[in-house]
N, CA, C and O atoms as CSV, one atom per row, in Angstrom:
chain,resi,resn,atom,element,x,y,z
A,1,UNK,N,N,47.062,-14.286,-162.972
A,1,UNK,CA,C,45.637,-14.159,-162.792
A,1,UNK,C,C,45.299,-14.482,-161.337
A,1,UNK,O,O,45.826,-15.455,-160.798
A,2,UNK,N,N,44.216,-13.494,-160.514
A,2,UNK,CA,C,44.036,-14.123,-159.412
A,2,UNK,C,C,43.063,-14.856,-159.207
A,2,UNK,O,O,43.142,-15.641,-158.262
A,3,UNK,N,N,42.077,-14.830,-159.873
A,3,UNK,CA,C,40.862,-15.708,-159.821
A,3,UNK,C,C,39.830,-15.151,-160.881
A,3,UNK,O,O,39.782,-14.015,-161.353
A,4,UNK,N,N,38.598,-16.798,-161.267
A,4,UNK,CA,C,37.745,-16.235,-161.793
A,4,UNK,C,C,36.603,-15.613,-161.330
A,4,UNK,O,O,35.949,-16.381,-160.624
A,5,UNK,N,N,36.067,-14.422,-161.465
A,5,UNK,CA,C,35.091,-13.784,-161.427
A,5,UNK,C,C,33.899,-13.530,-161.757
A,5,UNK,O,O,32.949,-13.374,-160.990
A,6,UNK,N,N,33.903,-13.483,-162.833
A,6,UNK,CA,C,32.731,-13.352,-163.453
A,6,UNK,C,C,32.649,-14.236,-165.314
A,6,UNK,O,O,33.546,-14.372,-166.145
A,7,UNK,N,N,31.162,-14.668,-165.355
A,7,UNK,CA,C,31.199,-15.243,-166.741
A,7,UNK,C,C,29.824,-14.375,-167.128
A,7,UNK,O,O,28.768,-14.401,-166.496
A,8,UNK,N,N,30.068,-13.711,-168.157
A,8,UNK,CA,C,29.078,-12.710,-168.843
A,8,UNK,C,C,28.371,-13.430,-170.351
A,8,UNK,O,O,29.041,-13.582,-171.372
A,9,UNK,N,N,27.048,-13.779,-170.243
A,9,UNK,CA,C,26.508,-14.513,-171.412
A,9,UNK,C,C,25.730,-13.529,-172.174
A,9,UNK,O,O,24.750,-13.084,-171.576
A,10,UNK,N,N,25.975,-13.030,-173.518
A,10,UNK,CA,C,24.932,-12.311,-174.297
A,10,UNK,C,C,23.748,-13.163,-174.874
A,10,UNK,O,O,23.833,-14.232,-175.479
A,11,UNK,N,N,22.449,-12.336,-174.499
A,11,UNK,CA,C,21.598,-13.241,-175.117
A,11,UNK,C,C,20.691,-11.985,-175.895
A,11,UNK,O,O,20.820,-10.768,-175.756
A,12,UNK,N,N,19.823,-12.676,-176.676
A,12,UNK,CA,C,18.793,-11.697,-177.142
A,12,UNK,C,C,17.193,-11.705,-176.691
A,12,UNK,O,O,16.443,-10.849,-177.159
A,13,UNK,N,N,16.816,-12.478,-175.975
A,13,UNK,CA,C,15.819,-12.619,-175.540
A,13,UNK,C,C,15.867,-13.164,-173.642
A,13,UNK,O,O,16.118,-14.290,-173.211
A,14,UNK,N,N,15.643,-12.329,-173.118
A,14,UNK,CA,C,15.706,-12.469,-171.102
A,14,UNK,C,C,14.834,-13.927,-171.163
A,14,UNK,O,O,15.248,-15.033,-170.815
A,15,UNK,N,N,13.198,-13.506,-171.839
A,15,UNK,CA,C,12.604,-14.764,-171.386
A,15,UNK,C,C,12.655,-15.606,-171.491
A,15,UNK,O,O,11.985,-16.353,-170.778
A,16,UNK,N,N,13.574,-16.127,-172.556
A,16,UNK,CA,C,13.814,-17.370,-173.514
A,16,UNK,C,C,14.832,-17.820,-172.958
A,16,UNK,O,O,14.908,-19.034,-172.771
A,17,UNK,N,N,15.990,-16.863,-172.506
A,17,UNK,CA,C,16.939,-17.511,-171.586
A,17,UNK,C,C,16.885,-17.804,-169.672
A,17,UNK,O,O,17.659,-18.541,-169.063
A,18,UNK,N,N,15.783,-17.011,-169.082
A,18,UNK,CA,C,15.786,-17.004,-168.365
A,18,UNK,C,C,14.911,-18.641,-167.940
A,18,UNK,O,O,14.950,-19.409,-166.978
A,19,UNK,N,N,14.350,-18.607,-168.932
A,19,UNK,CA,C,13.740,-19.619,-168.922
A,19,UNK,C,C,14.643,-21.296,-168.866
A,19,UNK,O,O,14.572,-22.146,-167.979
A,20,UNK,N,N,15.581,-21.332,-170.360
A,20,UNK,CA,C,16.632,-22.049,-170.185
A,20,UNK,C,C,17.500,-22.329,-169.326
A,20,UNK,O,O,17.856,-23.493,-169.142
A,21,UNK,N,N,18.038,-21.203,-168.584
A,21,UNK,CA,C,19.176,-21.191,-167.079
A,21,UNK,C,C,18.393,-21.762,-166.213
A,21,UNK,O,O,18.953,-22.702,-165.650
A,22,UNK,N,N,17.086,-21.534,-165.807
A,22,UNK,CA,C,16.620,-22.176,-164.967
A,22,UNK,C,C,16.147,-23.207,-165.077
A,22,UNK,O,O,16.294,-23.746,-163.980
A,23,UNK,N,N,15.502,-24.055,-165.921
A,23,UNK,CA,C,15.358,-25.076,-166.350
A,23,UNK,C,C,16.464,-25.966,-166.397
A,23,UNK,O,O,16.154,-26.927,-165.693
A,24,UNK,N,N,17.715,-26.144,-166.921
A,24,UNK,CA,C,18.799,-26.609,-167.348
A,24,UNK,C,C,19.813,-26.764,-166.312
A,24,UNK,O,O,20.363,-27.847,-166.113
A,25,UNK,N,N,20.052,-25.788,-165.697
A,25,UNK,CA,C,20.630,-25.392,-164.538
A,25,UNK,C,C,20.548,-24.871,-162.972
A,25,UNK,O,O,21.267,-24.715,-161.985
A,26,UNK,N,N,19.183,-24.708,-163.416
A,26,UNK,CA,C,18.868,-24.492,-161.935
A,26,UNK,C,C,19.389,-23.037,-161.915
A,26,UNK,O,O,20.291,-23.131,-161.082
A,27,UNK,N,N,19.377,-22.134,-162.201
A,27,UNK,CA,C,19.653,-20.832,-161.832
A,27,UNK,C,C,18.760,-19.858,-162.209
A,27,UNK,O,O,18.074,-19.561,-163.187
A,28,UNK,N,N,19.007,-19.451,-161.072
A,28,UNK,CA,C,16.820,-17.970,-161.362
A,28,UNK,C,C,17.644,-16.736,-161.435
A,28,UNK,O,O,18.720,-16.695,-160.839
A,29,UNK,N,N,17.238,-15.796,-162.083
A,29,UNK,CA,C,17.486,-14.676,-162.041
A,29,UNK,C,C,17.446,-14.401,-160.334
A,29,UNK,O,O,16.808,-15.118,-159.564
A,30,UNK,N,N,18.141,-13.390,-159.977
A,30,UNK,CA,C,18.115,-12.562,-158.661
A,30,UNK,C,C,17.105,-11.122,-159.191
A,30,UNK,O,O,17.149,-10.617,-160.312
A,31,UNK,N,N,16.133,-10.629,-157.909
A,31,UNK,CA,C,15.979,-9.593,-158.272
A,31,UNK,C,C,17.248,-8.500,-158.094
A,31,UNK,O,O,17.409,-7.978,-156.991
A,32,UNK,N,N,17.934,-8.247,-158.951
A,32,UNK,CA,C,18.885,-7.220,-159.377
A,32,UNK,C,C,18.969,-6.930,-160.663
A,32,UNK,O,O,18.756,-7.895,-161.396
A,33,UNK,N,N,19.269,-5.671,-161.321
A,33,UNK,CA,C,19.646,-5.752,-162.784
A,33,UNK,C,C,20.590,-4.366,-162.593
A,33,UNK,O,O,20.020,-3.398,-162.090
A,34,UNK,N,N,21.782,-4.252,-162.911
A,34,UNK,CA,C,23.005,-3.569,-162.849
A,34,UNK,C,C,22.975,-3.255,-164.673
A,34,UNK,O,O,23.365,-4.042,-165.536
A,35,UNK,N,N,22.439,-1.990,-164.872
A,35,UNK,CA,C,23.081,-1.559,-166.258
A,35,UNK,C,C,22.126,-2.252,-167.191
A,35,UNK,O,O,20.990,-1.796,-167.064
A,36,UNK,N,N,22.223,-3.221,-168.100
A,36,UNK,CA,C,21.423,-4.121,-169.024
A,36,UNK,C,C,21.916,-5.526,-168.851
A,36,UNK,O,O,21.803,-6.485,-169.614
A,37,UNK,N,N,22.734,-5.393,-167.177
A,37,UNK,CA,C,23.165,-6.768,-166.914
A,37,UNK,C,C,22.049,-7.644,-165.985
A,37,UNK,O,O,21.750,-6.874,-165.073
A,38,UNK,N,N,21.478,-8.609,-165.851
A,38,UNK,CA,C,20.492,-9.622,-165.481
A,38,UNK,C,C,21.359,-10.806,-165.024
A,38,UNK,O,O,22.029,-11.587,-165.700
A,39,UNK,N,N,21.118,-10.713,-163.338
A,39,UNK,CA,C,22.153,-11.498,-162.802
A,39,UNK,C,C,21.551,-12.569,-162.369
A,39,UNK,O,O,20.399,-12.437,-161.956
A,40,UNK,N,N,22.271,-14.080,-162.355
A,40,UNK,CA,C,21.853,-15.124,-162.450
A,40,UNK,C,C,22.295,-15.684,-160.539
A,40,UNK,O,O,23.472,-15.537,-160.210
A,41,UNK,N,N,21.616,-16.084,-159.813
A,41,UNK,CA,C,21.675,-16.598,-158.498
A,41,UNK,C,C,22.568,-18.089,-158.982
A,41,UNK,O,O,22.267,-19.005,-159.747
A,42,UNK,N,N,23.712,-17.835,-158.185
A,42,UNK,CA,C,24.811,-19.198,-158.073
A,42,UNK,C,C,24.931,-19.368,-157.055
A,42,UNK,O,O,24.806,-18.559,-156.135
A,43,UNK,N,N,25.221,-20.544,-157.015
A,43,UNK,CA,C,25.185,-21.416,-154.984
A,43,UNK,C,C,26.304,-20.524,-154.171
A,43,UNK,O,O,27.153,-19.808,-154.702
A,44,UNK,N,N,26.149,-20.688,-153.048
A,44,UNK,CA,C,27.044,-19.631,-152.281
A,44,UNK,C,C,28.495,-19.763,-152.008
A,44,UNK,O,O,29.279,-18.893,-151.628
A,45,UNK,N,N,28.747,-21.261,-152.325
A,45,UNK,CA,C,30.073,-21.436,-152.610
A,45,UNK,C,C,30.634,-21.036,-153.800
A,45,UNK,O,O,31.863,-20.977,-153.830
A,46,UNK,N,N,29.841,-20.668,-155.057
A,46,UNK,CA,C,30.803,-20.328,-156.338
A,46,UNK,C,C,31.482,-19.171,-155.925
A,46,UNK,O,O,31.137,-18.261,-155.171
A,47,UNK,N,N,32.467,-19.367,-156.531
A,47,UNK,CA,C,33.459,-17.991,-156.582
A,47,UNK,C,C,33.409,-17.275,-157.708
A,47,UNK,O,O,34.383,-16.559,-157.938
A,48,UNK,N,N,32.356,-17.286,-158.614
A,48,UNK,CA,C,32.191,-16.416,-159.444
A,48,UNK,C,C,30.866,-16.010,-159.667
A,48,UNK,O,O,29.995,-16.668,-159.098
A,49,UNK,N,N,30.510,-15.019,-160.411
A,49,UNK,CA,C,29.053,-14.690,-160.773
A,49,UNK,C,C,29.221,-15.028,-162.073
A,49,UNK,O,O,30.217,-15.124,-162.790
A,50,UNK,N,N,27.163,-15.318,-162.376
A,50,UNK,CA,C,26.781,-15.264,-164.168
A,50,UNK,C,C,26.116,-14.075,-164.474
A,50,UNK,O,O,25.333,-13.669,-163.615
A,51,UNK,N,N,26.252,-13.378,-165.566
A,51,UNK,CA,C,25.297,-12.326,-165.705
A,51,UNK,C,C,24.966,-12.688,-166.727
A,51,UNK,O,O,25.699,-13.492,-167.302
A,52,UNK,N,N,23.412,-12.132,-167.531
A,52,UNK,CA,C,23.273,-12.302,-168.630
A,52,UNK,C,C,22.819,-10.967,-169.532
A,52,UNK,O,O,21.674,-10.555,-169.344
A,53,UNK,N,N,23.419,-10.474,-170.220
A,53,UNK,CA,C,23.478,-9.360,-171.200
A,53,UNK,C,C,22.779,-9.191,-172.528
A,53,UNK,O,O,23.234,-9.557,-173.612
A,54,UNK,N,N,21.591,-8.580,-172.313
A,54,UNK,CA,C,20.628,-8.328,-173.308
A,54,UNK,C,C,21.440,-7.680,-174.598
A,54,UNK,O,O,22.220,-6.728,-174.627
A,55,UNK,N,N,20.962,-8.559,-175.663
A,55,UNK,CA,C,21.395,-7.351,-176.780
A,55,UNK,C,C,20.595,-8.051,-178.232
A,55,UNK,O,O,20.061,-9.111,-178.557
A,56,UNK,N,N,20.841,-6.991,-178.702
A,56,UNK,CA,C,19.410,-7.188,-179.874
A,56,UNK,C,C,20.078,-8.419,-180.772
A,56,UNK,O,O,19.478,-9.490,-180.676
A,57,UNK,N,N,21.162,-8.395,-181.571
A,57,UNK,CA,C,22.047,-9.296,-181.948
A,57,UNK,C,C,23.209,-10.048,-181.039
A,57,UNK,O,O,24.129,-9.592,-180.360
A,58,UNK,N,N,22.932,-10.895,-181.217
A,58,UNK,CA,C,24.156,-11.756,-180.705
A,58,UNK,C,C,25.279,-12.899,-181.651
A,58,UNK,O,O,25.065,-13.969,-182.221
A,59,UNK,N,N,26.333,-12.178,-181.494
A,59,UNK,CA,C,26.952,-13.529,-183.016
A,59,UNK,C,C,27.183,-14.164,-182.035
A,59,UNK,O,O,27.236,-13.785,-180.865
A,60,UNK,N,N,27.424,-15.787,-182.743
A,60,UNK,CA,C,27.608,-17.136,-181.889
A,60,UNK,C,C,29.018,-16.980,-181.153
A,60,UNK,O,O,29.130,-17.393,-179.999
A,61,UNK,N,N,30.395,-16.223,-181.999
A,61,UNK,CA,C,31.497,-16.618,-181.367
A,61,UNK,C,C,32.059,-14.901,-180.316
A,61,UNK,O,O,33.079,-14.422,-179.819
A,62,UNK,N,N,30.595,-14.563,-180.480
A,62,UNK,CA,C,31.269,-13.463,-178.990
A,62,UNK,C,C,30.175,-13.053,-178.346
A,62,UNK,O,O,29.780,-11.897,-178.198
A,63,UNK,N,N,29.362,-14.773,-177.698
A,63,UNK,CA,C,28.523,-14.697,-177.139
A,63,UNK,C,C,28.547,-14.795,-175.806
A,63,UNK,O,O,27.584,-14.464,-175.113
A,64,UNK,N,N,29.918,-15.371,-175.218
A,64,UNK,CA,C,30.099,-15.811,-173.603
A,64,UNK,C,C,31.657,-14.556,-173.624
A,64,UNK,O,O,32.397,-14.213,-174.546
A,65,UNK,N,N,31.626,-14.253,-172.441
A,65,UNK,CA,C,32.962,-13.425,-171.804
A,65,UNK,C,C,32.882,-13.879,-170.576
A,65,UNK,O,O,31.920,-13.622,-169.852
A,66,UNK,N,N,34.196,-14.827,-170.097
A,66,UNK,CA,C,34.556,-15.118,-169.080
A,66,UNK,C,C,35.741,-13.982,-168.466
A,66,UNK,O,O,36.708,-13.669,-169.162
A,67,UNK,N,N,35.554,-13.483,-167.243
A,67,UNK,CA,C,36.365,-12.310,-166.699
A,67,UNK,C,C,36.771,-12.769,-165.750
A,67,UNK,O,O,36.159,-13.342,-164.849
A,68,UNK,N,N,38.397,-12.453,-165.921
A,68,UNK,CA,C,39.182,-12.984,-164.307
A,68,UNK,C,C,39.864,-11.654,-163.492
A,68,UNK,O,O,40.406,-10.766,-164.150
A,69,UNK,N,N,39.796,-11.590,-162.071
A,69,UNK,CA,C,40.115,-10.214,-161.967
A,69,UNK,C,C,41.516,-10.641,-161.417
A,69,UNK,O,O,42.053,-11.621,-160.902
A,70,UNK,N,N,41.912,-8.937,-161.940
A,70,UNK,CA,C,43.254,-8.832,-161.371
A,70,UNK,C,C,43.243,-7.559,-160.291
A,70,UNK,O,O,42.392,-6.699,-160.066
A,71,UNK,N,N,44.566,-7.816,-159.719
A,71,UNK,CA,C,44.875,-6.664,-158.516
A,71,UNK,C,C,44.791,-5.633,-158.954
A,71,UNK,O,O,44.219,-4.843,-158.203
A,72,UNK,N,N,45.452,-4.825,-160.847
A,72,UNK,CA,C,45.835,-4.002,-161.315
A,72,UNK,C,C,45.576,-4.100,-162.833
A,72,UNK,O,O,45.998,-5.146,-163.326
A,73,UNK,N,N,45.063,-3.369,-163.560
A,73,UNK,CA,C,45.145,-3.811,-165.014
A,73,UNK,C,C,46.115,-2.551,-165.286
A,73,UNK,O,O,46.011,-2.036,-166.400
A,74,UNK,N,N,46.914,-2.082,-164.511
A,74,UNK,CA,C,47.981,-0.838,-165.239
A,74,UNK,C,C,48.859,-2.077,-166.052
A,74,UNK,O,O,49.282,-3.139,-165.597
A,75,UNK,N,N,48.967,-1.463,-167.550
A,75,UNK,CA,C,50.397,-1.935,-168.254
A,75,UNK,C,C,49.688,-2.879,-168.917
A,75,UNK,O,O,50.210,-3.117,-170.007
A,76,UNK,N,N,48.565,-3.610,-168.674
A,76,UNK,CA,C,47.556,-5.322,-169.386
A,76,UNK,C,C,47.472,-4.272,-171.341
A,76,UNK,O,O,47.696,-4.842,-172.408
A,77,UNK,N,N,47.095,-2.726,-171.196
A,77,UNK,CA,C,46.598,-2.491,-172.823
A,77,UNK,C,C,47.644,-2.551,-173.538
A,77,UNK,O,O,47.479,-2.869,-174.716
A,78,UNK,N,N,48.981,-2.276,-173.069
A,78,UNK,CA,C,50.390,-2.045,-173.494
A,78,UNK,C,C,50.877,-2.897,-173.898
A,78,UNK,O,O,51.771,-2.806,-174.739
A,79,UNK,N,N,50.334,-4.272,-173.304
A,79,UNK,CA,C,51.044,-5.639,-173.730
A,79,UNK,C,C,50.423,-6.012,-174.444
A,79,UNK,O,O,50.956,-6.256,-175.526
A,80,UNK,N,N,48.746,-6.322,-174.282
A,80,UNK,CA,C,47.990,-6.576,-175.826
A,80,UNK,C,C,48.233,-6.121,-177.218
A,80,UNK,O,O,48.276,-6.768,-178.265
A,81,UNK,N,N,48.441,-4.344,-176.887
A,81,UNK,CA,C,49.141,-3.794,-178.311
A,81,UNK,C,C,49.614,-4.035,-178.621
A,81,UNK,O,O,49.464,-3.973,-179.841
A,82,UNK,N,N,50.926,-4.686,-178.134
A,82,UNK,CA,C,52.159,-5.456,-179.180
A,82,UNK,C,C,52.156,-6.246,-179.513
A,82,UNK,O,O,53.140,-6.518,-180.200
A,83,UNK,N,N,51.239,-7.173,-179.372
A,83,UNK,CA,C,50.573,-8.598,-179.723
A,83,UNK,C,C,50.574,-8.489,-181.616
A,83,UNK,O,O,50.367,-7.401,-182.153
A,84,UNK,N,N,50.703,-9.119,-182.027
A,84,UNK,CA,C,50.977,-9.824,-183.640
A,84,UNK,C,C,49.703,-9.469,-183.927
A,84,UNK,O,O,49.674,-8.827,-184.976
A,85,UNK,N,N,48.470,-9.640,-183.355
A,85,UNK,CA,C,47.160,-9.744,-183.596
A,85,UNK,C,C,46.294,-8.575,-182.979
A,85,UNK,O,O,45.179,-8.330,-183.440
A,86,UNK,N,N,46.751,-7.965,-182.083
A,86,UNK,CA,C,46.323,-6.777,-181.599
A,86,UNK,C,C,45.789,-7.652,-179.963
A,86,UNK,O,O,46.660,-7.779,-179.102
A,87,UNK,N,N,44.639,-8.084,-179.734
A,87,UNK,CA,C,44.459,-8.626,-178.463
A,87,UNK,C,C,43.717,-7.954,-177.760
A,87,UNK,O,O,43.135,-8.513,-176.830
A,88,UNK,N,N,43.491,-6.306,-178.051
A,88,UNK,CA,C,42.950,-5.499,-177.134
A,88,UNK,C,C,41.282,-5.254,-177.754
A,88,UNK,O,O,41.312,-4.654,-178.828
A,89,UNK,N,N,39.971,-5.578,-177.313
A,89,UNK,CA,C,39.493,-5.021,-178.131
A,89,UNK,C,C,38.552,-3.770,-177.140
A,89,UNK,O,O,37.672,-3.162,-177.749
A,90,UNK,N,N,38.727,-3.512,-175.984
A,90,UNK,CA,C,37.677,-2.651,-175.811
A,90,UNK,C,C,37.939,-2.219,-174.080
A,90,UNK,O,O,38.407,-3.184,-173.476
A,91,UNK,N,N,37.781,-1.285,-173.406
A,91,UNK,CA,C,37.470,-1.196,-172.063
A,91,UNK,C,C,36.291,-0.778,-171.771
A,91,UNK,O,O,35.564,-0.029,-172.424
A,92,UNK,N,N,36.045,-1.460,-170.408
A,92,UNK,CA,C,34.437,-0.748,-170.282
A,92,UNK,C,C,34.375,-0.021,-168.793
A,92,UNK,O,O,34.970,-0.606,-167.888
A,93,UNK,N,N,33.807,1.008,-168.534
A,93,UNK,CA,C,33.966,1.067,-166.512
A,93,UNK,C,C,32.915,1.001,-165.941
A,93,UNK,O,O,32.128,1.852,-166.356
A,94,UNK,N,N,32.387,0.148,-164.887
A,94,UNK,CA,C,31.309,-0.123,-164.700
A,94,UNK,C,C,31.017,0.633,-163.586
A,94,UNK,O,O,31.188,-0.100,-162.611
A,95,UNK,N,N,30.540,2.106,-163.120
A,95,UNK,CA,C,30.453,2.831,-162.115
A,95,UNK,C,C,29.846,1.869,-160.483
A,95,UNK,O,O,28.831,1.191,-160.325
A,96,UNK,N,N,30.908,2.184,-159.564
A,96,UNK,CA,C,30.553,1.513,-158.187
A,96,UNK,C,C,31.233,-0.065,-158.331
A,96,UNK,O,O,30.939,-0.876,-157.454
A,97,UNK,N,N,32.040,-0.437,-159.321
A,97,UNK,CA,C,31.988,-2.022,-159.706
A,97,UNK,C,C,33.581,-1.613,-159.835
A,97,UNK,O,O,34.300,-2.375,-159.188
A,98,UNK,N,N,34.089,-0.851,-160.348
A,98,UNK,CA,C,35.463,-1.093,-161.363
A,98,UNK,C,C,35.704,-1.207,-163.024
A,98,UNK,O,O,34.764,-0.737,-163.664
A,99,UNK,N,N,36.694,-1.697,-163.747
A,99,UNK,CA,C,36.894,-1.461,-164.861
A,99,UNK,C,C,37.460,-2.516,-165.555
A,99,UNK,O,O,38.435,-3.073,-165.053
A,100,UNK,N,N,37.039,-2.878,-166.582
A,100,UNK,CA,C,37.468,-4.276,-167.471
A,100,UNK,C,C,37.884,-3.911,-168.341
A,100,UNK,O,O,37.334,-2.897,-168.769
A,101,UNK,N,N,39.047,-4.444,-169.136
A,101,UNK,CA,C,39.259,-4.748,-170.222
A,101,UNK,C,C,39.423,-5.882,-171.482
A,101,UNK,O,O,40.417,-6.600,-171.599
A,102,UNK,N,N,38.204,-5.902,-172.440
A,102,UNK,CA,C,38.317,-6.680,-172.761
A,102,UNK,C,C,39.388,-7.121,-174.022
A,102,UNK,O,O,39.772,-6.308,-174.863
A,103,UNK,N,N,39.781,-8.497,-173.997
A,103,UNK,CA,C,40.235,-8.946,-174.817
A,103,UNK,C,C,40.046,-10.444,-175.520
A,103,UNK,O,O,39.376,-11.359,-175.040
A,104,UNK,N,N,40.714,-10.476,-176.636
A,104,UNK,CA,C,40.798,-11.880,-177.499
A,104,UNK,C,C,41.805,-12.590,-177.674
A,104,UNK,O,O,42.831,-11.972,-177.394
A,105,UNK,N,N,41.984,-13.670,-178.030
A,105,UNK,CA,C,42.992,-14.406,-177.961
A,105,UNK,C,C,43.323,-14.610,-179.614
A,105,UNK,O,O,42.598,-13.981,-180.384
A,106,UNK,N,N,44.291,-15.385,-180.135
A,106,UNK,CA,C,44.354,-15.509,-181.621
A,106,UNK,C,C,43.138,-15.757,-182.435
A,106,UNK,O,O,42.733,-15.245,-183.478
A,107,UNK,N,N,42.588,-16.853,-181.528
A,107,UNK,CA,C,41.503,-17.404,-182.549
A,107,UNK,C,C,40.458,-16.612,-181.974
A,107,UNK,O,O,39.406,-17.221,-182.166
A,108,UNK,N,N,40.248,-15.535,-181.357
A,108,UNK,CA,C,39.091,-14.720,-181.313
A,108,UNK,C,C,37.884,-15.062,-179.951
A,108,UNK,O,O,36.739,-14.657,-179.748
A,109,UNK,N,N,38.725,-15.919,-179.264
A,109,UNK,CA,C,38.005,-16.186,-177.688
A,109,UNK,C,C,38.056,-15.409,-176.982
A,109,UNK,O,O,39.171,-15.447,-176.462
A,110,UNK,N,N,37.272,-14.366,-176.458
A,110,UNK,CA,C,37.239,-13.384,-175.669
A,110,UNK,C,C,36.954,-13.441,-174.390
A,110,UNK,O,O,35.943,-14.038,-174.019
A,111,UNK,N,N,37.828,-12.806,-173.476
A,111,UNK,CA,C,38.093,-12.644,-172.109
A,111,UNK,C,C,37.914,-11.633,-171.602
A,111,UNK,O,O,38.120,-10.777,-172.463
A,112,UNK,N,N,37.560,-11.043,-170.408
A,112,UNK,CA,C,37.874,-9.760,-169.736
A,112,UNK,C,C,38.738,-10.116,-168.615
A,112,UNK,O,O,38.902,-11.233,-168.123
A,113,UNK,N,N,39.388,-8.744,-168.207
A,113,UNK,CA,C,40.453,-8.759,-167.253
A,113,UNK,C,C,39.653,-7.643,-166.072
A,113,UNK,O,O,39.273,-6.520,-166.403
A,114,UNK,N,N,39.515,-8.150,-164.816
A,114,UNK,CA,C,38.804,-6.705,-164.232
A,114,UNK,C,C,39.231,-6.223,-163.145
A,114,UNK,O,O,39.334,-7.060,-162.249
A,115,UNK,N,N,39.553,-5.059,-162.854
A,115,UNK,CA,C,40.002,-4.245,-161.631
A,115,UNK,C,C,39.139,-4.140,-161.045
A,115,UNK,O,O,38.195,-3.726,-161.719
A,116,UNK,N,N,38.773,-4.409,-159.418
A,116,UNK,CA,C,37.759,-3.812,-158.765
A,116,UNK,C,C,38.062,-2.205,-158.464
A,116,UNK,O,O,39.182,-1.713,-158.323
A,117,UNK,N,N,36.707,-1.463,-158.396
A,117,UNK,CA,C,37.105,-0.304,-158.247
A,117,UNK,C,C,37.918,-0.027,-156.573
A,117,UNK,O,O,37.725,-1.003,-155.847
A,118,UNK,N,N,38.507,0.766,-156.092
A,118,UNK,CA,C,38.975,1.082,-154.719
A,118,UNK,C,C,37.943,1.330,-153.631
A,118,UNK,O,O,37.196,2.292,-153.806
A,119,UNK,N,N,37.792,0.570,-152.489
A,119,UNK,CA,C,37.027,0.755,-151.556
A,119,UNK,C,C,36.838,2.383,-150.544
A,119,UNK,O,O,36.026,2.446,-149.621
């Protein structure tokens, strides 16, 4: 892994959370919104971003996706497949951004893996 990147929070309500992040944490929305993603302002030293991801339902245990990027995700779906449990559950490509794939672990903790796209 080369580093973490990004931590992606699903919520169902912007105002209710936007409200909470900032309150709690000190973090304001940025004016940006990428897709149905709502990005959260982190101090300039973090090395990662928060986004927060609208969606009408949210279950409790695949509510956070922490994403670490890699140099390459060639060969990452090939190895999940052979996994006892499968491991792979989804890719997504985020146009101008690159491409993730997400996955789970045994007990169902979900991660993404992300390629930046090529400059």
């Amino acid at each position: 892994m080369d580093e973490l990147c990004q931590i992606e929070i699903k919520v169902s309500d912007i105002s209710r959370s936007r409200i909470f992040y900032e309150k709690v944490f000190g973090l304001k929305l940025v004016p940006a919104e990428i897709h149905n993603y709502h990005i959260l302002g982190v101090p300039s030293h973090s090395p990662f971003g928060i986004s927060l991801l609208v969606q009408k339902k949210v279950e409790p245990n695949q509510s956070m996706t922490i994403y670490f990027k890699l140099d390459s995700l060639t060969g990452v779906k090939e190895r999940l497949e052979s996994l006892e449990w499968g491991g792979f559950k989804g890719e997504r490509h985020v146009p101008g951004y690159g491409k993730a794939i997400l996955v789970e672990d045994p007990d169902g903790h979900r991660f993404g893996l992300f390629e930046a796209a090529s400059s």
